[in-house]
Short mmCIF file of the C-alpha atoms (twelve columns), coordinates in Angstrom:
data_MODEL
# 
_entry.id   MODEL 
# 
loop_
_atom_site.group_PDB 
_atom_site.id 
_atom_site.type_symbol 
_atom_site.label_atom_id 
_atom_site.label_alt_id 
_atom_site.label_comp_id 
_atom_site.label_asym_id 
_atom_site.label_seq_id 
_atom_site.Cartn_x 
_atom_site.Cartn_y 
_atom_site.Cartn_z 
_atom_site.pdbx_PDB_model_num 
ATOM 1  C CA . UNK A 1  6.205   0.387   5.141   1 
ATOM 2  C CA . UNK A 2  7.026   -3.297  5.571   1 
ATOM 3  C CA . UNK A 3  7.133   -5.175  1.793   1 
ATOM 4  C CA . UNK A 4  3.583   -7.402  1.244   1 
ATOM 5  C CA . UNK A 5  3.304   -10.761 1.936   1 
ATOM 6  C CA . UNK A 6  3.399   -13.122 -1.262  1 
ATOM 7  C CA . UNK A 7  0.003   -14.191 -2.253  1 
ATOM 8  C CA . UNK A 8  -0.214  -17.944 -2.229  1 
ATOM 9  C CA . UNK A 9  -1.977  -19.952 -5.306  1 
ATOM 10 C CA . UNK A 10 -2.971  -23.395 -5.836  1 
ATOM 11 C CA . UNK A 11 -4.299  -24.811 -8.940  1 
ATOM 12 C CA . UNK A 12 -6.298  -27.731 -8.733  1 
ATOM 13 C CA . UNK A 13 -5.863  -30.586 -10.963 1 
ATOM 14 C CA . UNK A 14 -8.943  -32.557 -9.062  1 
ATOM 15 C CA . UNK A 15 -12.225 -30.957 -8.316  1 
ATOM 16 C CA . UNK A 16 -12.192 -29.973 -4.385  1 
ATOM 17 C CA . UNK A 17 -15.143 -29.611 -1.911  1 
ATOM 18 C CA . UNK A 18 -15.486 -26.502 -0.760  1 
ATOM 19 C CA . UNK A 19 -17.851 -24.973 1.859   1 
ATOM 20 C CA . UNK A 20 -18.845 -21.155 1.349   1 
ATOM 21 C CA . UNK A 21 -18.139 -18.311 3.623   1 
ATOM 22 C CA . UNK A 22 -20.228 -15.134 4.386   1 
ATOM 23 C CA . UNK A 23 -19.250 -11.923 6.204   1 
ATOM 24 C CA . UNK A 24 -20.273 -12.190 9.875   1 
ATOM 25 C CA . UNK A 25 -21.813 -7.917  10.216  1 
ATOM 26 C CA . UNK A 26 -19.331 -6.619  12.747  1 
ATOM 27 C CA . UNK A 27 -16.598 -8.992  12.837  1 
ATOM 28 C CA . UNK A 28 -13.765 -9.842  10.323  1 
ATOM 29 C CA . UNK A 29 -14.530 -13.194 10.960  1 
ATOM 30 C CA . UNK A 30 -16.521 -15.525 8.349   1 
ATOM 31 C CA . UNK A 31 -19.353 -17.558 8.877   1 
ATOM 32 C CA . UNK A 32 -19.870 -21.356 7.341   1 
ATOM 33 C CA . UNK A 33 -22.778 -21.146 4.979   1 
ATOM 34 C CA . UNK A 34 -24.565 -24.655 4.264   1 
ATOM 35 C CA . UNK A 35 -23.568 -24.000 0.817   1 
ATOM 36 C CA . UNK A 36 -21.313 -26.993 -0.507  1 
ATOM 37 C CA . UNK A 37 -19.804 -26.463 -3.979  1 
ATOM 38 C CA . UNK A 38 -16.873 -28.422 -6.149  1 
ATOM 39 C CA . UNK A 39 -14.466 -26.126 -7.214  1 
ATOM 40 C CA . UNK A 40 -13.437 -27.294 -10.749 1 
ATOM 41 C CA . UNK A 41 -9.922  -28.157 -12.463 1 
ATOM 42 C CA . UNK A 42 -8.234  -25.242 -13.362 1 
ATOM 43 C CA . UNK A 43 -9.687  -23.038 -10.890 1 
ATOM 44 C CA . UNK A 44 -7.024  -20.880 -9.530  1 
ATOM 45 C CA . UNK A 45 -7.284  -20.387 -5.619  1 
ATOM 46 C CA . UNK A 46 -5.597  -17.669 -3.365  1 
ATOM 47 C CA . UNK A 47 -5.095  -18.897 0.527   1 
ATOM 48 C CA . UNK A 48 -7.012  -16.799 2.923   1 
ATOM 49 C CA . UNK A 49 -4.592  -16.622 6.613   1 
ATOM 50 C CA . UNK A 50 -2.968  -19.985 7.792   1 
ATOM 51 C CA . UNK A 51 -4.548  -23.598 8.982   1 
ATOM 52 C CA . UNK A 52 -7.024  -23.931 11.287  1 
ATOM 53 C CA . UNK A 53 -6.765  -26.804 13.968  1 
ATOM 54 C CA . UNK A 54 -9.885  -28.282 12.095  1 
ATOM 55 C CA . UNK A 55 -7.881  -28.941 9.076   1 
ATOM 56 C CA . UNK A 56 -9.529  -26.300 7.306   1 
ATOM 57 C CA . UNK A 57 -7.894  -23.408 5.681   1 
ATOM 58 C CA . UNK A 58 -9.764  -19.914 3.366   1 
ATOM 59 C CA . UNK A 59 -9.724  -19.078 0.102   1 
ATOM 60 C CA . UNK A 60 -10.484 -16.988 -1.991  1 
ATOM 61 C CA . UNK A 61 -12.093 -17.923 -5.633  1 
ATOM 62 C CA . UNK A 62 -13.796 -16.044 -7.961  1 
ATOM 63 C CA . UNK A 63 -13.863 -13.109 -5.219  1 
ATOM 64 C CA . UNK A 64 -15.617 -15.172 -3.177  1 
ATOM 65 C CA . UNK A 65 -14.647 -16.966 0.461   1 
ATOM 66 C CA . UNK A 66 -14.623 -20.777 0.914   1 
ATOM 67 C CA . UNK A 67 -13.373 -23.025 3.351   1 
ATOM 68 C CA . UNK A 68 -11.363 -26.123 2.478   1 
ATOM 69 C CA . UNK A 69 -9.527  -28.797 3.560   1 
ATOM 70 C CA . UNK A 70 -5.932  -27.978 3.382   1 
ATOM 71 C CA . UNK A 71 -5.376  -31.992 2.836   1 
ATOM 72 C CA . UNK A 72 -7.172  -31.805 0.016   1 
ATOM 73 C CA . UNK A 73 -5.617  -28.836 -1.301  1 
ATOM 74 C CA . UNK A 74 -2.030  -30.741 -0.931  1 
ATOM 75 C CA . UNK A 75 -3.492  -33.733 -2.736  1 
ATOM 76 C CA . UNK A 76 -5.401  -32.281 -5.470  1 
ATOM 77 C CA . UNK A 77 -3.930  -28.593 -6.337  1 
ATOM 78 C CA . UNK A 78 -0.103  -27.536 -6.989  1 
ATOM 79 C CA . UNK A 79 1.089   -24.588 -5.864  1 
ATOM 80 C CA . UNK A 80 1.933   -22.122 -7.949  1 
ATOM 81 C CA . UNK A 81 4.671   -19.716 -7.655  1 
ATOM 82 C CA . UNK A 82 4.313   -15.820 -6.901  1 
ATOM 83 C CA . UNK A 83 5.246   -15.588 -10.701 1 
ATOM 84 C CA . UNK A 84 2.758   -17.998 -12.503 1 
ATOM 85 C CA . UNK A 85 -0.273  -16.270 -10.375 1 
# 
């Protein structure tokens, strides 16, 4: 059994545009919705897999799946560490 990988958190200390995700039926992958939100201050977000060449990297909020800029995540979130999550 190989150990789990740390979850990574941000926090965000600016509200972030975020586009929602829904389950594609028969794939892993997610599908864009046309569903824009602003994810407030304070919201506590768990990355979702690595970068995409778009810019764009998953998260998880709430239980639910957006998309965001990973720019914006590095401008207007801190990370938090494994312990403060």
């Amino acid at each position: 059994m190989h150990p789990m990988k740390p979850r990574v958190c941000f926090k965000i200390s600016t509200p972030v545009h975020a586009v929602k995700l829904e389950e594609h039926p028969g794939s892993s992958l997610r599908d864009p919705t046309g569903t824009l939100i602003e994810i407030p201050t304070g919201a506590i977000l768990e990355v979702e897999g690595g970068v995409g060449h778009s810019g764009l990297i998953n998260v998880l909020w709430k239980g639910q799946a957006f998309s965001v800029f990973y720019e914006d995540l590095q401008e207007k979130a801190s990370q938090l560490n494994a312990a403060d999550a």
